[in-house]
C-alpha positions in Angstrom: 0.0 0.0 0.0 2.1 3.1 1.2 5.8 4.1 1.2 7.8 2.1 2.9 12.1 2.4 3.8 14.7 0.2 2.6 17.5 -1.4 4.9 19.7 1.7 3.3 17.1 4.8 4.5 16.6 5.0 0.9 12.0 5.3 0.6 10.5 3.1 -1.9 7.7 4.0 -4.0 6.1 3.4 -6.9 8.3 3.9 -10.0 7.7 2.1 -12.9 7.9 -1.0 -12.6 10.9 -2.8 -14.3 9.7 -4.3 -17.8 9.3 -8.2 -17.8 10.1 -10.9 -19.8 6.4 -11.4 -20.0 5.7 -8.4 -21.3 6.9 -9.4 -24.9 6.6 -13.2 -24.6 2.8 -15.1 -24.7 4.7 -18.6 -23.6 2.5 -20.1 -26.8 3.9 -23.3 -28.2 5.0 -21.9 -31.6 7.5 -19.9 -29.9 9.8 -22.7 -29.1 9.8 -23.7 -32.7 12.7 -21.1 -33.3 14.9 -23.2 -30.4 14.1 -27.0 -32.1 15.3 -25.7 -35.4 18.6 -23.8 -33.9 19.2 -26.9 -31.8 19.3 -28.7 -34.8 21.3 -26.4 -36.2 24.4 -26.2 -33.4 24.1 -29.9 -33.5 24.4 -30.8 -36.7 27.6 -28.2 -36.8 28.9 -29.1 -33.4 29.2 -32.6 -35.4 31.2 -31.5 -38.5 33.4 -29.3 -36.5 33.8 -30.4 -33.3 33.5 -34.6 -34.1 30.8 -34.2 -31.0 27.5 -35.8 -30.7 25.8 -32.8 -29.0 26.4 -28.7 -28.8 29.5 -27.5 -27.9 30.0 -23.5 -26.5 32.6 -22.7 -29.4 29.9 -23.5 -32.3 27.0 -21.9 -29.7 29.4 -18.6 -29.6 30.4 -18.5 -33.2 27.0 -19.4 -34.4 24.7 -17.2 -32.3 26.5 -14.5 -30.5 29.6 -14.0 -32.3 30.0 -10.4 -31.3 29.8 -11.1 -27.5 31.8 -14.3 -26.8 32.3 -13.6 -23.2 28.2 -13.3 -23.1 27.7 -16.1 -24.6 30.1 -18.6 -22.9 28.3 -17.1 -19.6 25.1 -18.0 -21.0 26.1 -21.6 -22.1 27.9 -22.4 -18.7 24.9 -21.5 -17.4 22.5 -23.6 -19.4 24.5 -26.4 -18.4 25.1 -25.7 -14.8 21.2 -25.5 -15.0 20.8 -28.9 -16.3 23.3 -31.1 -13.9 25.9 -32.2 -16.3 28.5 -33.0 -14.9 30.6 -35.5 -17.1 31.2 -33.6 -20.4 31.2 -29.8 -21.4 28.6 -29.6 -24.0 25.0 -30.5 -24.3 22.9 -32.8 -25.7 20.4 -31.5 -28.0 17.3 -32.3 -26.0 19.1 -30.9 -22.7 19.9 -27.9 -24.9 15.7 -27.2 -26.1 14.9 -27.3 -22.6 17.0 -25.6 -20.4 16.5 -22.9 -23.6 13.2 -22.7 -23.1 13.0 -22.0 -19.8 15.1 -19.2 -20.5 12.6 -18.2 -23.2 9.7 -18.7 -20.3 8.2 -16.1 -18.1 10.9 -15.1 -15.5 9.5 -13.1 -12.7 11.4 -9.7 -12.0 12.3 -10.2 -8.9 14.3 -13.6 -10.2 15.6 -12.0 -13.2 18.2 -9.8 -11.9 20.0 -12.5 -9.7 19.8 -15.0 -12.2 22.3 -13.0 -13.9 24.1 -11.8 -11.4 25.1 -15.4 -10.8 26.2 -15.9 -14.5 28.8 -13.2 -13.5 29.6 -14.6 -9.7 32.0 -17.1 -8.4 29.9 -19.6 -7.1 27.8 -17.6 -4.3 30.4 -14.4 -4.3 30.6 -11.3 -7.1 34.5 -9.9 -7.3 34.2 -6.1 -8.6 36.0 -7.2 -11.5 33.1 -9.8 -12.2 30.4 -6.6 -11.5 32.3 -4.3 -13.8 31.8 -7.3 -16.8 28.4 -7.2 -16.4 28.1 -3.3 -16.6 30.2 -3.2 -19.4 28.8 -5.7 -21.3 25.5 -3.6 -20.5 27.2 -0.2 -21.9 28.2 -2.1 -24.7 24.8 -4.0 -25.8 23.3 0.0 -25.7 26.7 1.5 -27.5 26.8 -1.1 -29.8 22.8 -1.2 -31.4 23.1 2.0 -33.0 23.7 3.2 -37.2 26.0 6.0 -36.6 28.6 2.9 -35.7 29.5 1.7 -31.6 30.3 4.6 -29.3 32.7 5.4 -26.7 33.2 7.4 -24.2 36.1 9.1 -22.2 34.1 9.4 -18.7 33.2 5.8 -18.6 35.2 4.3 -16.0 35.1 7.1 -13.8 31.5 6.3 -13.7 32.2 2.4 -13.3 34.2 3.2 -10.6 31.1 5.4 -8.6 28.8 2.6 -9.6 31.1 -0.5 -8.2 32.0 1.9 -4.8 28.9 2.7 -3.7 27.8 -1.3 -4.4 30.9 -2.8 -3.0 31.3 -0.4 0.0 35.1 -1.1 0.1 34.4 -4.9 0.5 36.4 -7.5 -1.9 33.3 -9.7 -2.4 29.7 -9.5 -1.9 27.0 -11.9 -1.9 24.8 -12.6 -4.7 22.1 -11.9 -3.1 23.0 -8.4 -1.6 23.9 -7.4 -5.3 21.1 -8.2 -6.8 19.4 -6.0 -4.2 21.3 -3.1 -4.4 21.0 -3.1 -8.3 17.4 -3.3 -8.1 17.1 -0.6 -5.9 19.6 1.5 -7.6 19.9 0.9 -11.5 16.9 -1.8 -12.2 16.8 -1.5 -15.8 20.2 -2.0 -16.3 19.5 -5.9 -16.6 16.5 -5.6 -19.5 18.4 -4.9 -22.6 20.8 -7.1 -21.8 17.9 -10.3 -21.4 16.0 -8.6 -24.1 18.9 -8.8 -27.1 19.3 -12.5 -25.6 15.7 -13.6 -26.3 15.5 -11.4 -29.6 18.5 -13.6 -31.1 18.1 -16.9 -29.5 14.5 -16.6 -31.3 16.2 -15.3 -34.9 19.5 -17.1 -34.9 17.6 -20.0 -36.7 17.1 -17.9 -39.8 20.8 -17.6 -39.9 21.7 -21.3 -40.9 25.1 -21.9 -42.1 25.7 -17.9 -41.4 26.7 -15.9 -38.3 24.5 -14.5 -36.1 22.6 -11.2 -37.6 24.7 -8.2 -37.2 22.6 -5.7 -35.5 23.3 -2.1 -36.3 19.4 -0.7 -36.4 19.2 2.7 -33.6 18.0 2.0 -30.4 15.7 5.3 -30.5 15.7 8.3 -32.8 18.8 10.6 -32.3 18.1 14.4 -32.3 20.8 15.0 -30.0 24.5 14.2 -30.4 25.5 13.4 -27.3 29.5 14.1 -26.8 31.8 11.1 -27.4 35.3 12.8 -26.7 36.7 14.2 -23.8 37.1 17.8 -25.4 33.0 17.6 -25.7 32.0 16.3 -22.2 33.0 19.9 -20.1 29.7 21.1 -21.9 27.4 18.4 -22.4 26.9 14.8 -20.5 28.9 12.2 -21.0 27.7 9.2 -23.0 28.0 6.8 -20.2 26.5 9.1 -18.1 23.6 9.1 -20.0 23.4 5.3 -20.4 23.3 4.3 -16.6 20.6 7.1 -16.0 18.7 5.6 -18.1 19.2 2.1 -16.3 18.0 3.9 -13.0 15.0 5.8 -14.3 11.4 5.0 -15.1 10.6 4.8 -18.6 8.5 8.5 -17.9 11.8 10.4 -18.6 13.8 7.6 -20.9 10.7 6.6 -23.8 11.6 7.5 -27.0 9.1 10.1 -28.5 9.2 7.9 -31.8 10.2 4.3 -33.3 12.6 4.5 -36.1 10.6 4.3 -39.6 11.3 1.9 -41.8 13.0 4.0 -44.8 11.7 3.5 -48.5 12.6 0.5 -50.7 13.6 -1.3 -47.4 13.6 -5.4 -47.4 11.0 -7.0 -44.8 14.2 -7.3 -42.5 13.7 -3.8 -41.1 10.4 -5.4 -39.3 13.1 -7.2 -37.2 15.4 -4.1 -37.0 12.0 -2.2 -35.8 11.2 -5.6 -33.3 15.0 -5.1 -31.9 14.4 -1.4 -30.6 11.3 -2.6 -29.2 12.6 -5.1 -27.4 15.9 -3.6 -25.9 13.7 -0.2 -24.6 14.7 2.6 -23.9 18.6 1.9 -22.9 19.9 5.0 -24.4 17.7 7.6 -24.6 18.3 10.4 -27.5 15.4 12.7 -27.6 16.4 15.1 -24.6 16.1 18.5 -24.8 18.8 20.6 -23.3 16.6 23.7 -21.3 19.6 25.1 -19.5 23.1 25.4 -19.7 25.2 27.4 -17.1 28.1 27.7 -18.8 25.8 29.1 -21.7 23.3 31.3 -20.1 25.7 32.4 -16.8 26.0 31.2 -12.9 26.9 32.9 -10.6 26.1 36.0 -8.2 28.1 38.7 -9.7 25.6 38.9 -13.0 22.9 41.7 -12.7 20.0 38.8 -12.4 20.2 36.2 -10.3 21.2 32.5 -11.9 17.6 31.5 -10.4 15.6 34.0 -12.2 17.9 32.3 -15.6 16.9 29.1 -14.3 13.0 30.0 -14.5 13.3 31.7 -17.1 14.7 28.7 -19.1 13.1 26.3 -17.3 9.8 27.6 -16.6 6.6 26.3 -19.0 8.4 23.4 -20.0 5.7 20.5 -19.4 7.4 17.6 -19.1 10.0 15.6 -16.8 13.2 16.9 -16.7 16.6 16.3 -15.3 18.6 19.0 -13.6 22.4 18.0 -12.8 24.3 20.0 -10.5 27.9 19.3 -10.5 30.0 21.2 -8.0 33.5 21.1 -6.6 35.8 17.9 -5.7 34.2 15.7 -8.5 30.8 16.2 -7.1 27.8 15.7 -9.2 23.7 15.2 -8.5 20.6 14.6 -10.5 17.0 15.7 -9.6 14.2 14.1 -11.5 11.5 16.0 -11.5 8.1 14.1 -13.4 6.3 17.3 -13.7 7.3 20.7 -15.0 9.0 23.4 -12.8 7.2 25.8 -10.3 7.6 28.2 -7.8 5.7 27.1 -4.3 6.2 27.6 -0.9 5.2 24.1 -0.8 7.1 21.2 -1.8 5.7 19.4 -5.2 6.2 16.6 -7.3 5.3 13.5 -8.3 6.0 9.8 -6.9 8.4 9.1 -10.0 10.7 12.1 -8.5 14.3 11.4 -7.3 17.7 12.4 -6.4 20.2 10.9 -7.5 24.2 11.0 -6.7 26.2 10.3 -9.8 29.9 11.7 -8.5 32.1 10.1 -6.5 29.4 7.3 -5.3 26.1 6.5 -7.7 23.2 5.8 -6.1 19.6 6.8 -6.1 19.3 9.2 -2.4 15.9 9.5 -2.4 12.6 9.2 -4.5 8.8 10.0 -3.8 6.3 13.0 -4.4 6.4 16.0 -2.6 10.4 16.3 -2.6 11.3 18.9 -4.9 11.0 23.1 -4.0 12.4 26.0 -5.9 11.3 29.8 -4.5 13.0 32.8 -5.9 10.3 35.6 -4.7 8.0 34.9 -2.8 9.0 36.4 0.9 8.8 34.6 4.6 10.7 31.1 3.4 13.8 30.1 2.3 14.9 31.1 -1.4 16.8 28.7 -3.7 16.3 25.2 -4.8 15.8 22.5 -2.5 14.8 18.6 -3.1 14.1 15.7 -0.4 11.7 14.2 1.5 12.0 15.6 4.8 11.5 19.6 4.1 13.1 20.4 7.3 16.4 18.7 6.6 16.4 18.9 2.7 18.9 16.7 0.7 20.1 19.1 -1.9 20.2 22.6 -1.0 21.1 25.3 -4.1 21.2 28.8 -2.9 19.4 31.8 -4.8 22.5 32.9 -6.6 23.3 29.5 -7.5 26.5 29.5 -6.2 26.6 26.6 -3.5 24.7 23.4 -3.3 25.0 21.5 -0.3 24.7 17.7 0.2 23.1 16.2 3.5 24.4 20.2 4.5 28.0 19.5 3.3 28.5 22.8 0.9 30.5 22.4 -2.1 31.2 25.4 -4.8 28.6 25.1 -7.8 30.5 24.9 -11.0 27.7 24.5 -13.6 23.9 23.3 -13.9 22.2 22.2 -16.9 18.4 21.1 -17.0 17.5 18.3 -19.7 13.6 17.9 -21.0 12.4 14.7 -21.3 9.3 15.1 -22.9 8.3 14.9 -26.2 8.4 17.6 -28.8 5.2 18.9 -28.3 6.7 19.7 -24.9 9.7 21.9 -26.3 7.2 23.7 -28.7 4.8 24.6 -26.1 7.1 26.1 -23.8 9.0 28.2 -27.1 5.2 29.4 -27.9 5.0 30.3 -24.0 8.1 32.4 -24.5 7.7 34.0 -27.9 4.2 35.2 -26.4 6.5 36.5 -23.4 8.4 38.8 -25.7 5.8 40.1 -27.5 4.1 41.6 -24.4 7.7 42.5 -23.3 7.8 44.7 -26.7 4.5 46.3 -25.9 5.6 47.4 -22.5 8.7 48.7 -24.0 6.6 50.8 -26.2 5.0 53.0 -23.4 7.0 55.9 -22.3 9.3 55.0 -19.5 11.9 57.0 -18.1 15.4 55.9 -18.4 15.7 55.2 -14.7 12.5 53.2 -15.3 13.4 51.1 -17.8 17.2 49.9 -15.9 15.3 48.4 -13.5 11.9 46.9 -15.6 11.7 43.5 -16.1 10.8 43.6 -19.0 14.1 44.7 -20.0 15.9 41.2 -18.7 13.3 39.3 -21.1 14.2 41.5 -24.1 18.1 40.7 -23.9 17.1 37.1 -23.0 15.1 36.9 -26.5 18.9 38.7 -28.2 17.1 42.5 -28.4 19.4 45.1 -28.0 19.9 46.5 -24.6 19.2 50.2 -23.7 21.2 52.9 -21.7 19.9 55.6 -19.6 20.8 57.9 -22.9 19.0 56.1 -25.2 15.2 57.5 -25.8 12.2 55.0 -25.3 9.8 54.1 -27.9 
């Protein structure tokens, strides 16, 4: 029923729930028909190559998942761990159908996470090392799925690092169990495309015969913004990786694409697979974010004749759609507030139940998450001014100051270097808040138009939303219209 606490202090609520297996798989018998016929397949090659009367891992890897032969030698150790056998290292055909389709079968979330947490463990114990091959083969699956060619990025072990730190808690092992938990609780959706790509090809590989397995280079969603891939890039925008295990952590409310890619003219009947393929994997990588805010392209900082907050609102204000505001200060620091509804000034604390905070730099984790977390004041007089999110309004988790020049953590200040605030919506979303603006400036121009006196006009308002829209600004000297 209500909120409850985890054994960390971190509230549960009701995100989204984690995408199941079931979800894209009716358990009807025609679906194992793809497994009889690849079984036959391995087998009959597993024969001529190997001299063995059953599947062996090398023909399972360079048949079916050529591309990720550490994947799939996990994946065939496990399918015959799963089925007891004990005197020889492949599997019998039969053996191999069924332990394949219980894979194929309706896997409950709750087992899904640790069942491949143990394909990565030493017997009951995960090693960091063994963690950081499952997140990487993660990034890669999402990197890889993509037309513009695999991507890299320069900030990605610094963010393997905070991930594996805050999981590990300087310990040298950890159970499976504990693991599972904590990536559940912090990046759920980081084991879906992974399970996903693994159903999608054991299901196709079939139609391969005598090939290798379908190289898949189809986009994961459309991509209107480039996100930066080099290390001269990533000062101004996020980093790749960045982006990547965000969208592992979030609900699908702020990481749906707005659109599936279209099938371009003259195309064969294999883009209906391509199309089934970014289905299937979700959203893992997220491309149609808008980018609201930018500090280091619209100013921070106290010593500018508005204050960064009235920027912020001014940017961020009428956007109506999730967004994600990242504040990274000094020492490496670096937050995220999701916010599932658009901006507002209160003397209350708002939001919605799919809000959160979220430390990315030096530790990741998700801090907190539930409605009524997030506050932002920056006129109205009797309470506090600045930006604050957390559950508990009397001892806030992120504290931001008026000018934007501080934002504390659990009351720990650090220097604010910059602040940029992403839109998650769709398009619609961007074009209603530009019509919200453009209808700004136009009764900004009409104001202009009365006689002011020069004093007047320093100190309008109006004037701030006339150099924000790039109209000239006006001395004391210079007649009004």
């Amino acid at each position: 029923m209500g909120n409850h606490h985890s054994h960390d202090g971190v509230r549960r609520t009701s995100l989204s729930r984690t995408p199941s297996v079931a979800d894209n798989n009716d358990g009807s018998p025609t679906q194992m028909i793809p497994i009889d016929k690849l079984a036959k397949i391995l087998a009959q090659k597993s024969l001529e190559e190997d001299s063995v009367q059953g599947i062996t891992c090398r023909v399972f890897t360079n048949t079916v998942f050529p591309r990720y032969p550490d994947l799939s030698e996990k994946l065939f150790k496990f399918l015959h761990s799963s089925a007891g056998i004990t005197k020889h290292e492949w599997i019998i055909p039969s053996v191999f159908r069924q332990q394949a389709e219980k894979f194929l079968g309706i896997i409950p979330d709750s087992q899904l996470t640790e069942l491949y947490v143990k394909m990565y463990a030493e017997g009951n114990d995960v090693t960091p090392d063994r963690f950081r091959e499952l997140l990487l083969q993660a990034y890669k699956l999402a990197m890889d799925h993509y037309s513009g060619g695999p991507h890299t990025c320069a900030q990605l072990s610094n963010i393997l690092k905070a991930v594996i730190e805050s999981a590990f808690h300087r310990k040298s092992v950890v159970s499976v169990t504990f693991l599972s938990h904590w990536i559940e609780q912090h990046i759920p959706r980081l084991i879906v495309g992974i399970h996903r790509y693994i159903l999608h090809v054991l299901s196709t590989a079939y139609r391969e015969a005598g090939q290798p397995a379908t190289a898949l280079d189809t986009p994961v969603l459309e991509r209107d913004i480039v996100f930066p891939s080099s290390a001269n890039q990533e000062s101004d925008l996020l980093p790749v990786s960045e982006v990547w295990l965000l969208s592992s952590s979030l609900p699908l409310l702020y990481t749906k694409p707005s659109q599936l890619p279209h099938s371009p003219s003259g195309s064969s009947n294999g883009f209906s697979s391509q199309a089934f393929l970014a289905k299937m994997l979700g959203s893992i990588y997220p491309s149609h974010w808008t980018l609201l805010f930018n500090s280091d392209e619209h100013g921070l900082g106290a010593n500018r004749q508005v204050g960064c907050a009235t920027v912020f609102t001014h940017h961020v204000f009428g956007y109506r759609g999730p967004t994600l505001t990242f504040l990274r200060g000094q020492e490496g620091v670096q937050f995220c507030i999701a916010a599932d509804s658009e901006w507002q000034e209160s003397h209350q604390f708002w939001g919605g139940e799919e809000c959160a905070v979220i430390q990315i730099l030096p530790l990741y984790n998700i801090v907190q998450r539930g409605s009524k977390m997030l506050y932002l004041n920056t006129s109205i007089r009797g309470y506090p001014k600045g930006l604050q999110a957390g559950l508990d309004p009397r001892k806030p988790i992120i504290e931001v100051d008026d000018g934007f020049t501080i934002v504390k953590y659990h009351a720990i200040p650090y220097p604010l270097v910059s602040v940029q605030v992403w839109g998650c919506g769709n398009q619609q979303s961007r074009e209603t808040q530009l019509d919200i603006k453009k209808w700004e400036v136009k009764q900004a121009e009409k104001q202009r138009k009365v006689k002011l006196t020069p004093d007047d006009w320093v100190d309008h308002p109006d004037r701030y939303l006339l150099e924000l829209a790039g109209r000239p600004t006006y001395t004391p000297n210079q007649p009004q219209q």
